[in-house]
PATI-875772 format. One record per residue (C-alpha): residue number from 1; x, y, z. Coordinates in pm, 1 decimal. Layout:
// PATI-875772
NODE     i       east      north         up
NODE   NUM          X          Y          Z
...
***
This chain:
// PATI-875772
NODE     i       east      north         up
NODE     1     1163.2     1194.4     1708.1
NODE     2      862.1     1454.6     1711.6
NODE     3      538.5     1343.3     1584.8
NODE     4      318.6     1546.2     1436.6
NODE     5      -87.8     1412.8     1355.7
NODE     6     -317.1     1526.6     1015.9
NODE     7     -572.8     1392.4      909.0
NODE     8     -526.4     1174.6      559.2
NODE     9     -754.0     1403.3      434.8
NODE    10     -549.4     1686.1      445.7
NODE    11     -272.3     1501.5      324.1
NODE    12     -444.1     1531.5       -6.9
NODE    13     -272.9     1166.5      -94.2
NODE    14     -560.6      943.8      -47.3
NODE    15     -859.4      851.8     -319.1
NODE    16    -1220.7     1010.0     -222.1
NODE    17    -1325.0      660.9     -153.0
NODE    18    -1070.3      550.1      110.8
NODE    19    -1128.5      896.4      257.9
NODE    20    -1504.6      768.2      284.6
NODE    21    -1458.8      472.4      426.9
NODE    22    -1232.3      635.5      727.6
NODE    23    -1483.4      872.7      773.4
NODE    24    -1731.2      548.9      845.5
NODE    25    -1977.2      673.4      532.9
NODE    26    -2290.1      421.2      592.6
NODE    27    -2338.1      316.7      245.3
NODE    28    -2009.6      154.3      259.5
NODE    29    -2074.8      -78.3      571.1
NODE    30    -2232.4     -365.4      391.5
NODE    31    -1890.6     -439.9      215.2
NODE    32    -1716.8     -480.8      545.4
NODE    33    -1734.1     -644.0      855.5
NODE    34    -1622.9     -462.7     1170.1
NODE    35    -1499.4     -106.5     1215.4
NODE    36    -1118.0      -92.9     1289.6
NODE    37    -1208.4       14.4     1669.7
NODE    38    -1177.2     -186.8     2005.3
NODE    39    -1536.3     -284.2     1975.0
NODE    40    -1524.6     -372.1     1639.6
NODE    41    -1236.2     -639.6     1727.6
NODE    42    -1391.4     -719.2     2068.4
NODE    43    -1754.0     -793.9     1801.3
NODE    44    -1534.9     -994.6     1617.0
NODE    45    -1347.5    -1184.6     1902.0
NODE    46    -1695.6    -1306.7     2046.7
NODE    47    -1843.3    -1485.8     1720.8
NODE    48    -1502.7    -1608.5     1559.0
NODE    49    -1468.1    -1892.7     1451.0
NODE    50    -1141.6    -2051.2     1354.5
NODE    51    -1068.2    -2262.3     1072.0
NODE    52     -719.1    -2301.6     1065.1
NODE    53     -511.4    -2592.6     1122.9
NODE    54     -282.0    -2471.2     1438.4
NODE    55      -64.4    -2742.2     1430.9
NODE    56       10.1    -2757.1     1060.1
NODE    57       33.3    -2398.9     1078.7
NODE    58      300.6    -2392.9     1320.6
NODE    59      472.7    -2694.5     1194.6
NODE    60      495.1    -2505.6      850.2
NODE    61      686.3    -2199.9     1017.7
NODE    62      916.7    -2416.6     1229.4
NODE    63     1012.5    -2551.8      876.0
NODE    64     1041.7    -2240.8      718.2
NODE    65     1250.0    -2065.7     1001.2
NODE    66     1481.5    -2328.5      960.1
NODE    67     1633.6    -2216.2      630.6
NODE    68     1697.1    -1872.9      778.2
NODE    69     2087.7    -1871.7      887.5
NODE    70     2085.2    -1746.8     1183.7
NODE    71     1980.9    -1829.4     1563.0
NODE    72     1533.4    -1786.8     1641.4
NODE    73     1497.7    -1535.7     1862.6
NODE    74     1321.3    -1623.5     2117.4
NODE    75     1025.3    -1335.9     2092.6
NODE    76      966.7    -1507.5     1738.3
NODE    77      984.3    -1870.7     1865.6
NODE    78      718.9    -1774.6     2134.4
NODE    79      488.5    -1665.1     1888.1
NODE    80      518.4    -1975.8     1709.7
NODE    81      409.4    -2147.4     2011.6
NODE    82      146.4    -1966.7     2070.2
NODE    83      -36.7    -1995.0     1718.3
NODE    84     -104.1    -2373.0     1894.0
NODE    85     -366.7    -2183.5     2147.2
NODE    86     -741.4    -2166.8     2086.3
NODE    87     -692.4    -1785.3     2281.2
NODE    88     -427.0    -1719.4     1997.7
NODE    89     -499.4    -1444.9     1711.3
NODE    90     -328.7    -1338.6     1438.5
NODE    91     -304.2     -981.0     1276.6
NODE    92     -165.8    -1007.8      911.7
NODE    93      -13.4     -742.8      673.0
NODE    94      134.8     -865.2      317.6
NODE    95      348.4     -721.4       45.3
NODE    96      574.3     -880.3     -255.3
NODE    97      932.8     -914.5     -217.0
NODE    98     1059.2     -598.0     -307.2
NODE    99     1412.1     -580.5     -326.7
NODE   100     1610.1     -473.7      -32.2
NODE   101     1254.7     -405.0      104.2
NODE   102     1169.0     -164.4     -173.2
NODE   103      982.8      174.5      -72.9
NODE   104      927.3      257.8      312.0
NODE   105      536.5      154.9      337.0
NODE   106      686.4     -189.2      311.0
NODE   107      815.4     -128.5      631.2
NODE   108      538.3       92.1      820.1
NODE   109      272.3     -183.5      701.2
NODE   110      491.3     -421.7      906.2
NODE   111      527.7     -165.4     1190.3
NODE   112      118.6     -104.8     1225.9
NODE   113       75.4     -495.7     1246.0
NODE   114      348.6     -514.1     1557.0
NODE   115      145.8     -198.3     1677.1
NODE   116     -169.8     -343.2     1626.0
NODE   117     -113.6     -673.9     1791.7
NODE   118       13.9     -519.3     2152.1
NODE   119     -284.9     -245.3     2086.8
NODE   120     -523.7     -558.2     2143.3
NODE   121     -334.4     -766.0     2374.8
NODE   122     -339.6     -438.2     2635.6
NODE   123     -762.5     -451.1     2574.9
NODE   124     -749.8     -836.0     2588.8
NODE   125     -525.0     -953.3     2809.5
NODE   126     -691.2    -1312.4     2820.8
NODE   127     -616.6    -1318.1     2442.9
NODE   128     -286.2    -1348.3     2239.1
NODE   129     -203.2    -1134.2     1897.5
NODE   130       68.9    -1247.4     1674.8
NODE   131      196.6     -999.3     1376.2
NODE   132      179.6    -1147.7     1072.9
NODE   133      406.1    -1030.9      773.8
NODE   134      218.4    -1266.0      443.4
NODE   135      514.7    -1291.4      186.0
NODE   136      351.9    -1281.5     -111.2
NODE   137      616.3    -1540.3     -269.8
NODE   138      355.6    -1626.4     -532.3
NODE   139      301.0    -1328.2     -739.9
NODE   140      487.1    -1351.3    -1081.7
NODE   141      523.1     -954.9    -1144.7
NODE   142      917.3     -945.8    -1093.5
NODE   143      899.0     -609.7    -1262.9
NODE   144      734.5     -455.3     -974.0
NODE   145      978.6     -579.4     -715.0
NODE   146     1301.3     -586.8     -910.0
NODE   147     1419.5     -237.6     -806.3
NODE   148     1458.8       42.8     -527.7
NODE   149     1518.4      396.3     -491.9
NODE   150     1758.7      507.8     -242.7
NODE   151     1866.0      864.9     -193.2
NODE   152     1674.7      954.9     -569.4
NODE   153     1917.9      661.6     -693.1
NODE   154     1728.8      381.8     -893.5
NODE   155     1901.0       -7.2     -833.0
NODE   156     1737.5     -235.1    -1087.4
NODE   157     1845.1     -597.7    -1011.2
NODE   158     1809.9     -669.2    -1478.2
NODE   159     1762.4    -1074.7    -1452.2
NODE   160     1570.9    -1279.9    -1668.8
NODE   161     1323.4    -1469.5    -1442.9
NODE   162      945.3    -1676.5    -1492.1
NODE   163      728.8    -1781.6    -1261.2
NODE   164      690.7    -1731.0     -860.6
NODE   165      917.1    -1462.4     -766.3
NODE   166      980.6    -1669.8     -431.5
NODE   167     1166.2    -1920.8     -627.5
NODE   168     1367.6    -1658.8     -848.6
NODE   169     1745.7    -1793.7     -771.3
NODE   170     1964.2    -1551.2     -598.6
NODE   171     2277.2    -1599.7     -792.0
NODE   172     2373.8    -1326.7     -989.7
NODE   173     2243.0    -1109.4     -728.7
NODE   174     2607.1     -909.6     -572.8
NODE   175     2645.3     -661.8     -833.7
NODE   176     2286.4     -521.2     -727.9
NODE   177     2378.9     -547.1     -358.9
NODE   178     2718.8     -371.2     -415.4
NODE   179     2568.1      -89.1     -579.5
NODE   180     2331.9      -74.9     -265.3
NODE   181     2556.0      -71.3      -38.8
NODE   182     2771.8      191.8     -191.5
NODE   183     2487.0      426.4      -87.7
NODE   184     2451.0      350.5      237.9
NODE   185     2825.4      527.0      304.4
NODE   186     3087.3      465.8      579.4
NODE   187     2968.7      426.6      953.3
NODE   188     2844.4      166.6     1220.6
NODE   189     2511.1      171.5     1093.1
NODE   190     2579.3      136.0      756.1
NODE   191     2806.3     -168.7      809.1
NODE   192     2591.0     -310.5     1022.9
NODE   193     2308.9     -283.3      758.2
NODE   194     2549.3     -402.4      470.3
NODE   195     2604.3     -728.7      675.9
NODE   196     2227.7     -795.5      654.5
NODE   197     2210.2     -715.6      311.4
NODE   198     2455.0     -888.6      201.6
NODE   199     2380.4    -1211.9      441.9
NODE   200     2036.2    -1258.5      308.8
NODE   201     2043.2    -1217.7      -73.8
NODE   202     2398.3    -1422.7     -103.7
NODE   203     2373.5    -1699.4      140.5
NODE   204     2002.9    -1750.9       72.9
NODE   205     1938.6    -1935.5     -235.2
NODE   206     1593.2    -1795.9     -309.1
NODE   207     1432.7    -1486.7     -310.5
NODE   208     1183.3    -1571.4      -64.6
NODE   209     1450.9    -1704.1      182.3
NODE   210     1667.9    -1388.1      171.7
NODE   211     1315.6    -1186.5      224.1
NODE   212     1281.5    -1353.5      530.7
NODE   213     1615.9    -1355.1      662.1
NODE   214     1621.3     -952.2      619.8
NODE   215     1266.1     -897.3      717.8
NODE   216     1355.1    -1111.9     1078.2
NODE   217     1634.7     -936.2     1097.2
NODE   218     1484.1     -605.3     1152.4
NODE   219     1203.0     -755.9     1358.7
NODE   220     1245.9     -991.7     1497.5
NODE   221     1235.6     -870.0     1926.7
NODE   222      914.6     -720.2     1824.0
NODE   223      798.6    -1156.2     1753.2
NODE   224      691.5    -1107.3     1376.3
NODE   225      627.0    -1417.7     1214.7
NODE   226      736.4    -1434.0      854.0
NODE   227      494.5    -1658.2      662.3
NODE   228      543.2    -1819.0      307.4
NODE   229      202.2    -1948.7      233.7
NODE   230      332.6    -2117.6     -135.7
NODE   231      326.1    -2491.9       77.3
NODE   232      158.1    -2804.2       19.3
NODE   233       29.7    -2838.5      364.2
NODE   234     -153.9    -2523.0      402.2
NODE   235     -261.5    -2535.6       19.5
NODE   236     -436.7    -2845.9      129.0
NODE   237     -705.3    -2671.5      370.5
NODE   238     -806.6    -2457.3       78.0
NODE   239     -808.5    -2729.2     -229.9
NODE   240    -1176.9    -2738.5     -183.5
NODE   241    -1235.4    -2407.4     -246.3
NODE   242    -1028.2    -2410.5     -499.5
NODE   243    -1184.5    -2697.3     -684.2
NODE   244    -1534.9    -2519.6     -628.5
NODE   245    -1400.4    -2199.8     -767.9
NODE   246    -1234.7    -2318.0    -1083.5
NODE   247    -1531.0    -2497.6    -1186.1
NODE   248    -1844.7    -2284.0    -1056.6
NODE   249    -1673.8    -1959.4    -1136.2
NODE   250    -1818.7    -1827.0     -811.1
NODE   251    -1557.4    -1530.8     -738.1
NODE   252    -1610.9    -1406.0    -1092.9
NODE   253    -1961.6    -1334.0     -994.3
NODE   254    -1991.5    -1267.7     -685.9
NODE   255    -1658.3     -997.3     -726.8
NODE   256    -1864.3     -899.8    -1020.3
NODE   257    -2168.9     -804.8     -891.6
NODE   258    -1999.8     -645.3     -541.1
NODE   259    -1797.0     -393.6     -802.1
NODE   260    -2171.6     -255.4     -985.9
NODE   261    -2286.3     -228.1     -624.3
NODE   262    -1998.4      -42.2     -510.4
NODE   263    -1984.0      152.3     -843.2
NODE   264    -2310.1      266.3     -769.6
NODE   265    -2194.6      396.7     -465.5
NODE   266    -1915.9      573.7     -605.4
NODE   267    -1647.7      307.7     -572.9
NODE   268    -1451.7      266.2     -851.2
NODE   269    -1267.6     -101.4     -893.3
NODE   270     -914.6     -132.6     -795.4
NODE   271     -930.4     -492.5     -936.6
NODE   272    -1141.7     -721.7    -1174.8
NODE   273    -1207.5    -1037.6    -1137.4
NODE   274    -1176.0    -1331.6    -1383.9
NODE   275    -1370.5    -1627.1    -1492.9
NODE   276    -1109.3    -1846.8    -1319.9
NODE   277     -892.7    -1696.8    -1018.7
NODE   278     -637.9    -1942.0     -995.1
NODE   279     -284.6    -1984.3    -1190.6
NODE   280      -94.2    -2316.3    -1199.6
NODE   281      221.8    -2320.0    -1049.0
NODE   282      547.0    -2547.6    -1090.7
NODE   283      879.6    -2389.4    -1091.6
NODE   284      960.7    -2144.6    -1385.9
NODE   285      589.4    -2107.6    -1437.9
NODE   286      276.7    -1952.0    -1345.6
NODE   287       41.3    -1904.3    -1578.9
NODE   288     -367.3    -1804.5    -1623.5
NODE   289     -575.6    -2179.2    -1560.4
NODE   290     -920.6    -2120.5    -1878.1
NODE   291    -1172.3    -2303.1    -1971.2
NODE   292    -1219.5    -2318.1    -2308.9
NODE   293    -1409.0    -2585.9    -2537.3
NODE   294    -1511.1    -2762.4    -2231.7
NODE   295    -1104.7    -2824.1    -2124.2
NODE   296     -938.0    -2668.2    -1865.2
NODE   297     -601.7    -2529.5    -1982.4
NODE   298     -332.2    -2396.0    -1901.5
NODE   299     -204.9    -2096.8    -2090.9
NODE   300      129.1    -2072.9    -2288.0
NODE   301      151.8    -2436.9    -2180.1
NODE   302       39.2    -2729.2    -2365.9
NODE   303     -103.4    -2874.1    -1970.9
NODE   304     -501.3    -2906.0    -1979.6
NODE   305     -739.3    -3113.3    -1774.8
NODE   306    -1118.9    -3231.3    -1825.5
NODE   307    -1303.1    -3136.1    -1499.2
NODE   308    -1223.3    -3487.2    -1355.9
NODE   309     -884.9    -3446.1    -1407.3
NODE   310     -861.9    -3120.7    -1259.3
NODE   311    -1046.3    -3223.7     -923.4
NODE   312     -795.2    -3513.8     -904.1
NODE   313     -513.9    -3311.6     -971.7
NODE   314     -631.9    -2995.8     -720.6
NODE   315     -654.8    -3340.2     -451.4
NODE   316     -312.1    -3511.2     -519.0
NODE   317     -107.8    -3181.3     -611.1
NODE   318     -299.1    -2816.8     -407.4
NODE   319       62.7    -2721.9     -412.2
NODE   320       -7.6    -2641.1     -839.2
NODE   321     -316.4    -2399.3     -829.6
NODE   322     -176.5    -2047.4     -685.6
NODE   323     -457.7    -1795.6     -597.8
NODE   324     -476.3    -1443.2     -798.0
NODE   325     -479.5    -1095.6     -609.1
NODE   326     -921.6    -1186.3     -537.1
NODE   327     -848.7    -1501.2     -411.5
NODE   328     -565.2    -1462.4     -214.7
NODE   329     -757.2    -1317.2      102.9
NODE   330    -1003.6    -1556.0       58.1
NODE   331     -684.5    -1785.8      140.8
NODE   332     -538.7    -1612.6      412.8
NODE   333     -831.5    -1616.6      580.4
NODE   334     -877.8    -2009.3      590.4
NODE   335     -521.8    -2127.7      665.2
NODE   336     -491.1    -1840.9      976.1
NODE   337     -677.9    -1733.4     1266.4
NODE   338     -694.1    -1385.0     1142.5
NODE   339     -862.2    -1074.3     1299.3
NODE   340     -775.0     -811.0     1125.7
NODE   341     -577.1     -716.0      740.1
NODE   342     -352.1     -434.1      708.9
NODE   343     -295.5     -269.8      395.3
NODE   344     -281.2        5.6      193.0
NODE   345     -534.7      285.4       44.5
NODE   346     -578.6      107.0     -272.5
NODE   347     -595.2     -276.8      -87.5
NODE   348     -859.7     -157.9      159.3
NODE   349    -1060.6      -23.9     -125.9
NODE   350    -1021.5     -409.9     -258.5
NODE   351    -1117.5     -525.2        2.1
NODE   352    -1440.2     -414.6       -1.6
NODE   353    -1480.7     -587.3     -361.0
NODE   354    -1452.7     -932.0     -187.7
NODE   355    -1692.2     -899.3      122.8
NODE   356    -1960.1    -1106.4     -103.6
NODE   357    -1736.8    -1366.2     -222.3
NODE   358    -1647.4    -1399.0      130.7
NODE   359    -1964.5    -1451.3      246.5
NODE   360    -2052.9    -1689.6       10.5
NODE   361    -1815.4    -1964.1      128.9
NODE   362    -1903.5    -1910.4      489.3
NODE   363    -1545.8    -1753.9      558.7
NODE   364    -1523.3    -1456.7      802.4
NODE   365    -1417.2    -1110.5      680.9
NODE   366    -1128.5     -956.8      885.4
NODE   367    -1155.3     -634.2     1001.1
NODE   368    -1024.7     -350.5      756.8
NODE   369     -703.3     -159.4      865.8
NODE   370     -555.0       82.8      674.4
NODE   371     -155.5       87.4      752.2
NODE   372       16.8      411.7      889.6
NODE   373      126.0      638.9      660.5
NODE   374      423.7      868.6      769.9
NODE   375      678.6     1138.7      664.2
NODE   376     1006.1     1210.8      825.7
NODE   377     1075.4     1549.2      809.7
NODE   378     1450.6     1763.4      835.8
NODE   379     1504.5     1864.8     1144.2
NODE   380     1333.0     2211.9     1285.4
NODE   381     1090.5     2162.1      973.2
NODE   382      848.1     2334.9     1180.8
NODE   383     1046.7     2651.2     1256.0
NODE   384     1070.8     2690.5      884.8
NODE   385      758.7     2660.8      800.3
NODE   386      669.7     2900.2     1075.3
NODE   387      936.0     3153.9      932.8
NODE   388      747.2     3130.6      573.0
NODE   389      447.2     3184.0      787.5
NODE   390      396.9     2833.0      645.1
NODE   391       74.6     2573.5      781.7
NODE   392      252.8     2206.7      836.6
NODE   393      -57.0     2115.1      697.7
NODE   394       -6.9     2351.4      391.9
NODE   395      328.4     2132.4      258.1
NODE   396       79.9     1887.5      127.5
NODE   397      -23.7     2132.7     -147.6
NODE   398      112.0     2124.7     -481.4
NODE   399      368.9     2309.5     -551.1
NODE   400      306.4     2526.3     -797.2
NODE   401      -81.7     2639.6     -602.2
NODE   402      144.1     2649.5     -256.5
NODE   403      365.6     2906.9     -470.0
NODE   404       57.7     3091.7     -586.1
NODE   405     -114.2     3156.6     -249.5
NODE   406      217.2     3226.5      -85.9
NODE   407      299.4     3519.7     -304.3
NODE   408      -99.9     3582.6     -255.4
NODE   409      -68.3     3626.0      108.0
NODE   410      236.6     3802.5      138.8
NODE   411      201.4     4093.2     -121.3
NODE   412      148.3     4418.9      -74.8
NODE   413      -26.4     4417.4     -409.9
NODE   414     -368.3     4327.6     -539.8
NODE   415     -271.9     4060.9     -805.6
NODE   416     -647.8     3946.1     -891.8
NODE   417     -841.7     4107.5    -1148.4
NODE   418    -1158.8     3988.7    -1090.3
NODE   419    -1288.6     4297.7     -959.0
NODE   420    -1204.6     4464.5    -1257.3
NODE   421    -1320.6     4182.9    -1447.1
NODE   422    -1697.2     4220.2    -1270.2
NODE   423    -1663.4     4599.7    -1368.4
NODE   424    -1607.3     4522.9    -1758.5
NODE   425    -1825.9     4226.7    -1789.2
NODE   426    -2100.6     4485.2    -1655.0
NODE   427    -2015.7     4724.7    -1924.1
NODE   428    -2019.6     4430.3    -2170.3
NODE   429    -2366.4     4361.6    -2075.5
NODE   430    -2449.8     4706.7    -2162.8
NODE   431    -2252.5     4726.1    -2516.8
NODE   432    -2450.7     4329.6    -2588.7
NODE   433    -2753.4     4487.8    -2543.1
NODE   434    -2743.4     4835.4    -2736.5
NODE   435    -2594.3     4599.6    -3047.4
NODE   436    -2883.9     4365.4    -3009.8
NODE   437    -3126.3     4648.5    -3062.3
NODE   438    -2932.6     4770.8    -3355.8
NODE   439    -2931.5     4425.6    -3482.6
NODE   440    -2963.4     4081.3    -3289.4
NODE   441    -2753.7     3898.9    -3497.1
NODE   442    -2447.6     4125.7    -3375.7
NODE   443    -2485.2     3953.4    -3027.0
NODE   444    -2226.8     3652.6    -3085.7
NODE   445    -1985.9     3868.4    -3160.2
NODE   446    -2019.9     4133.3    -2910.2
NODE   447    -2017.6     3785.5    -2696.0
NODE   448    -1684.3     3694.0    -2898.1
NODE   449    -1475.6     3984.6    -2795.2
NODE   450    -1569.5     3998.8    -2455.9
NODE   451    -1408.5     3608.1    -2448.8
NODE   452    -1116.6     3753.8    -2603.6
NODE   453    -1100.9     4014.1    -2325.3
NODE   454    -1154.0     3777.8    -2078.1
NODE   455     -850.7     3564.5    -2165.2
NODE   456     -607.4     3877.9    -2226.8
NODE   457     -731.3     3945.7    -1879.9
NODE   458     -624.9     3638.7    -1682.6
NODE   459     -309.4     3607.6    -1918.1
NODE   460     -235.8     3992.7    -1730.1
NODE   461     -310.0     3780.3    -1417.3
NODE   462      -74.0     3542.9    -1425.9
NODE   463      156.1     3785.5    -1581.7
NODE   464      122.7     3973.5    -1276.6
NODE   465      170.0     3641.1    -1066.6
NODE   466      505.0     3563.3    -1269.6
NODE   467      619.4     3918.6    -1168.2
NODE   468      582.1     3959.8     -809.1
NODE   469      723.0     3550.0     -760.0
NODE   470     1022.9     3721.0     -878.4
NODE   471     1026.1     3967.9     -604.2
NODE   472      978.1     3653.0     -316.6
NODE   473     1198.3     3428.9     -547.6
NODE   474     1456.1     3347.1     -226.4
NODE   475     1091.9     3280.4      -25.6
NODE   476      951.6     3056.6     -276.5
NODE   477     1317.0     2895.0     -321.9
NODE   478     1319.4     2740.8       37.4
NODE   479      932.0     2635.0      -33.6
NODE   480     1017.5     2407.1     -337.8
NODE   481     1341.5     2296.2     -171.2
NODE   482     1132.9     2205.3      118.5
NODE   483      888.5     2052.1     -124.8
NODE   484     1155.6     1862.0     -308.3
NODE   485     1258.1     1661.0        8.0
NODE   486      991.7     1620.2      126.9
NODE   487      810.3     1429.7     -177.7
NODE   488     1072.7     1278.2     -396.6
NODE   489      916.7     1265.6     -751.5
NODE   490      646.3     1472.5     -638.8
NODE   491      475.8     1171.8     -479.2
NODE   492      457.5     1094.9      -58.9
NODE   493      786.2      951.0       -2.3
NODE   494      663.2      638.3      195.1
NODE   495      600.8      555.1     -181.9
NODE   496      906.9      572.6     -295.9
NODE   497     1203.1      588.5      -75.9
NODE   498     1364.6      299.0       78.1
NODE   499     1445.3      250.2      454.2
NODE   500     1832.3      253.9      388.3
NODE   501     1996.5      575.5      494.4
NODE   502     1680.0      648.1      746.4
NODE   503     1826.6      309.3      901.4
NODE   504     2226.7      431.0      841.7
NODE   505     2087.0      758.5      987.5
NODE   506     1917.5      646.7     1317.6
NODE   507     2013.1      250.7     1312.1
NODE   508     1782.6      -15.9     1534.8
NODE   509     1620.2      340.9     1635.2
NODE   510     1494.0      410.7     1280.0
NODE   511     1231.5      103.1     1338.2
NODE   512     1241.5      188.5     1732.8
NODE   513     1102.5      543.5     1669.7
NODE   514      834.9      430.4     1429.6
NODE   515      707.0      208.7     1734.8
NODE   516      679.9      439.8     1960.3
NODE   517      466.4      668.2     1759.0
NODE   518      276.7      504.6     1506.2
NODE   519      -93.8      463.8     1662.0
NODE   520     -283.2      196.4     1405.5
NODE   521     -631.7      292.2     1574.7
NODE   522     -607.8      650.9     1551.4
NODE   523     -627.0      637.7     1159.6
NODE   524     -387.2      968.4     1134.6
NODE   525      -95.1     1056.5      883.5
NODE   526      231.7     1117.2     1109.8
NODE   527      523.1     1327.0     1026.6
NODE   528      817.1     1235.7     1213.1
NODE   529     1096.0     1485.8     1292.3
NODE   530     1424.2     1365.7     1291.9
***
């Protein structure tokens, strides 16, 4: 594949703030750590300080990797190993379990951590990186995860479910794989792919199982390791935080007072905190932990605790108290020895909100990555665009203003009034002030119809517009049918597409090709041409 490099600014996909921060704006650097450079991670290397239990850690995935049906590849099985090394670093990226993988960033998040870890390894050579894929098994929003888009199709998997969408049973789960699959067509590729998808979501019992399974399949001889943090064991080297949490409400203010800081800076909140961070967790339910009349309870339960009772239970049972989207990094942080999070726009502006929090329990902040972003384009995209006399960069317009200043540049025709507009305004001037001499009170209306004018004016305008479109309608057809590929519900298509018929397209070259040219340091949008 060709690959193309913008800027995300001229992608015109990414929030002012994010934009900001990539552009290293100083009032922004007290809510991070280290800039996502070679220094920045060699800074970090030379004062961190692990906290992680290595040898639960790896114990943990040699369990986990165990329910996975088929044979460890021996690139993941190193990696295990080497979490056990003081010289050993991790680089983590996290999403839910979407179904079937859900849109494509699930998969280029994954890609910029693999990228990312031999990035640092060719700088540090003394020093190991692991990729890190976090699971988010925990989060309860099945609504969010429960579908995909494939080829504009929608598959909704409709199943009644509560609690940690790990544990959500698998049964019942074929119809919504057969109607995948029936998508993906007839051809090597696509068989091979049905085999995977139908391997992990019907021989798996659990969501979180057949997440993994697929998720290894596709990388594992790139040594991902797969983690399912929702275990006792590694809930155990974080119960203190979470008993301090619950009951000094620290994250509540801290997150608090980081968000007026940053609003004051421009920042607006992509999350808010609450008073308690933490949800209990048993199977079939997770639900908000409050305090209220001096009890801790549990909501839509009838479980509570006195403050006693809840430091005994977050001792004898860590496995219960599940962290909430502002304490979750707070958690990855302690059970792994992380370097570096990858994410998206909207998580790295998080991110930012929790520096403070951070810092107040003595944990070290990772450094900030944002994940690559990518398009694949149609093949000779560029020699189109070139025969509409079209900028690559220009695609990322809207549609309708890409329309406009096409027809703009290309007619023979002056289709803007505002010339003519300066000319009558002038005379206006004139007519406002021989009626105020006649009688001041006649101003607002002389003011009156000149607004009238003004409006029949542009209405001529776009009249005008509407017109000569006609004359470039084939022109402007190829544009939107360019446009309408390109960004699938008018939105990036990383967002919304999934990986399926990219993979029945290209198979083990799909995730190949994104390899080779996804760069996670150079902080540029890539458009890939198939």
């Amino acid at each position: 594949m060709k690959a193309t490099y913008i800027d995300y600014s001229e992608t015109q996909s990414f929030s002012e703030g994010l934009i900001r921060l990539l552009a290293n704006d100083p009032q922004l650097a007290p809510f991070y750590s280290e800039n996502p450079t070679i220094e920045g991670f060699k800074n970090l290397i030379a004062h961190k300080k692990v906290s992680a239990n290595r040898a639960i850690l790896v114990d943990v995935l040699q369990n986990q990797y165990s329910n996975i049906k088929s044979p460890l590849h021996s690139s993941v099985e190193a990696n295990i190993q080497l979490l056990e090394k003081d010289n050993t670093f991790t680089v983590c990226t996290g999403h839910q379990l979407n179904l079937f993988t859900g849109p494509l960033y699930f998969i280029f998040k994954i890609v910029t951590a693999i990228n990312l870890a031999k990035e640092l390894k060719a700088n540090f050579p003394d020093k190991n990186f692991v990729p890190v894929y976090w699971m988010a098994t925990e989060d309860h929003d099945f609504a969010e995860i429960n579908h995909t888009y494939i080829a504009g199709k929608k598959i909704s998997w409709d199943h009644d479910t509560s609690g940690a969408t790990g544990r959500i049973k698998t049964a019942g789960i074929e119809k919504i794989c057969k109607e995948y699959l029936q998508v993906l067509g007839i051809s090597e590729n696509a068989e091979t792919l049905s085999n995977l998808i139908q391997k992990a979501y019907t021989e798996h019992s659990n969501l979180s199982d057949a997440t993994r399974f697929l998720v290894n399949a596709l990388f594992e001889e790139y040594g991902l390791i797969i983690l399912d943090a929702d275990d006792r064991r590694l809930k155990s080297q974080f119960s203190s935080i979470i008993s301090k949490d619950i009951i000094e409400q620290n994250s509540f203010k801290n997150i608090t007072e980081a968000n007026q800081s940053l609003a004051e800076k421009g920042i607006d909140a992509q999350v808010n905190p609450r008073e308690i961070n933490f949800f209990y967790l048993k199977d079939g339910l997770r639900e908000r932990i409050v305090f209220e009349n001096d009890t801790y309870s549990v909501l839509n339960t009838d479980i509570s605790f006195s403050e006693e009772q809840l430091k005994q239970e977050i001792a004898e049972q860590p496995e219960r108290f599940s962290p909430n989207v502002v304490m979750r990094p707070l958690y990855q942080e302690i059970i792994l020895p992380n370097l570096a999070y990858i994410g998206g726009g909207a998580e790295i502006i998080y991110w930012l909100q929790l520096k403070q929090n951070f810092d107040h329990y003595g944990v070290q902040f990772p450094v900030l990555l944002l994940r690559n972003s990518a398009m694949f384009s149609p093949l000779n995209l560029e020699t189109k665009l070139n025969r509409l006399n079209i900028n690559t960069k220009d695609i990322f317009k809207k549609l309708e203003l890409l329309k406009k200043e096409w027809v703009l540049n290309h007619s023979t025709h002056s289709l803007n009034l505002q010339d003519e507009w300066h000319e009558l305004s002038s005379i206006f001037e004139k007519i406002k002030l021989r009626s105020h001499k006649i009688d001041p009170s006649l101003s607002p209306s002389t003011e009156a119809v000149k607004a009238r004018l003004h409006h029949a004016i542009k209405n001529l305008e776009a009249k005008l517009m509407k017109a000569e479109k006609k004359n470039f309608s084939d022109a402007l057809s190829q544009i939107e049918s360019i446009k309408t590929k390109l960004f699938p519900n008018g939105g990036l298509q990383e967002r919304r597409e999934n990986f399926g018929l990219f993979y029945v397209k290209h198979g083990k070259d799909f995730i190949k090709a994104l390899i080779e040219n996804f760069k996670p340091l150079d902080l540029k949008f890539t458009i890939l041409e198939e």
